[in-house]
C-alpha positions in Angstrom: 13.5 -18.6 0.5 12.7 -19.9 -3.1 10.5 -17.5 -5.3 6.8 -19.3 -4.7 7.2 -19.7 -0.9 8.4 -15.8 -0.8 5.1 -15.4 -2.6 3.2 -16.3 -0.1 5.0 -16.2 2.7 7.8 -13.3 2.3 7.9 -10.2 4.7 4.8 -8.5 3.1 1.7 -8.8 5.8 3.8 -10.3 9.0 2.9 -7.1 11.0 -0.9 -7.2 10.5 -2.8 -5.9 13.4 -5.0 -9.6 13.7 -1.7 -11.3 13.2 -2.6 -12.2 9.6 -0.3 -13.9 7.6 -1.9 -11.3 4.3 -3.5 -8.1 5.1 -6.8 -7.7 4.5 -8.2 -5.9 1.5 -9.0 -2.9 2.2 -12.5 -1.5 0.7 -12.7 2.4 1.8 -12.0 5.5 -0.6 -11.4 8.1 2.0 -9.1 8.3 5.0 -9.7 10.5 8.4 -7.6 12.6 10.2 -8.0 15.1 13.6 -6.6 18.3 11.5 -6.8 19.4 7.4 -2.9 19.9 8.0 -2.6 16.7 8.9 -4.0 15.6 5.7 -2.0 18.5 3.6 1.5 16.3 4.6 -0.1 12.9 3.8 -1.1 14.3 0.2 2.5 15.9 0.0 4.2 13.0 0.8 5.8 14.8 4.2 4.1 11.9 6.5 2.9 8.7 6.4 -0.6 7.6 5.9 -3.4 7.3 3.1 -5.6 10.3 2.0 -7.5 8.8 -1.0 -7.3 4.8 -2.2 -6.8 5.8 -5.9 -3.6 7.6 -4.7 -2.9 4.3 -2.1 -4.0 2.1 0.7 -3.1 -0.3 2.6 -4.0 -3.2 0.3 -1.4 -1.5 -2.4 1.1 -0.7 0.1 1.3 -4.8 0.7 1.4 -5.1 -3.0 4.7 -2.9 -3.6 6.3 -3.9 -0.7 5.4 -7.8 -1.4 7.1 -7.0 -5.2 9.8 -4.7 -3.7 10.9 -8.0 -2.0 10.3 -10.6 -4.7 12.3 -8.5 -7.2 14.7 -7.2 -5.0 14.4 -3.6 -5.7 13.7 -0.2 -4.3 10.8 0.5 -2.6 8.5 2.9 -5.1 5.3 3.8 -5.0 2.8 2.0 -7.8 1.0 4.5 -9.4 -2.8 4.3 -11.1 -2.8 5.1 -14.7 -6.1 5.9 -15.9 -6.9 3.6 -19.0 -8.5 5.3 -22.1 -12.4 4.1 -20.6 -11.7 6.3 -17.4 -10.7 9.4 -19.4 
């Protein structure tokens, strides 16, 4: 696949539950779950999932595995670096 049809049409977003060709965006700030220990391993990184959107979401999940493909790298996680207004 060339660069701009991997753009929009690379691995990124096949598995969507509506059979989306993109995920959605997703709008929520908080994630659920049955048990506060649960949550403990999301926040440290021991199992999947999404605790807080400025940490991750789905929506930026997409977005690093979308690059991750286009560049042909490592999967890492992108990381939110406050700019001098948020401090």
């Amino acid at each position: 696949m060339k660069f701009n049809t991997k753009i929009l049409h690379g691995k990124a977003g096949r598995n969507t539950p509506d059979g989306g060709t993109l995920p959605g965006i997703s709008q929520v700030s908080a994630f659920s779950y049955d048990s506060a220990e649960h949550l403990e391993k999301v926040f440290g990184n021991k199992a999947p999932g999404f605790a807080y959107t400025r940490i991750g979401n789905p929506t930026v999940a997409a977005f690093e595995q979308r690059i991750n493909e286009l560049e042909g790298g490592v999967p890492v996680p992108l990381e939110w670096q406050p700019s001098p207004q948020h401090c």
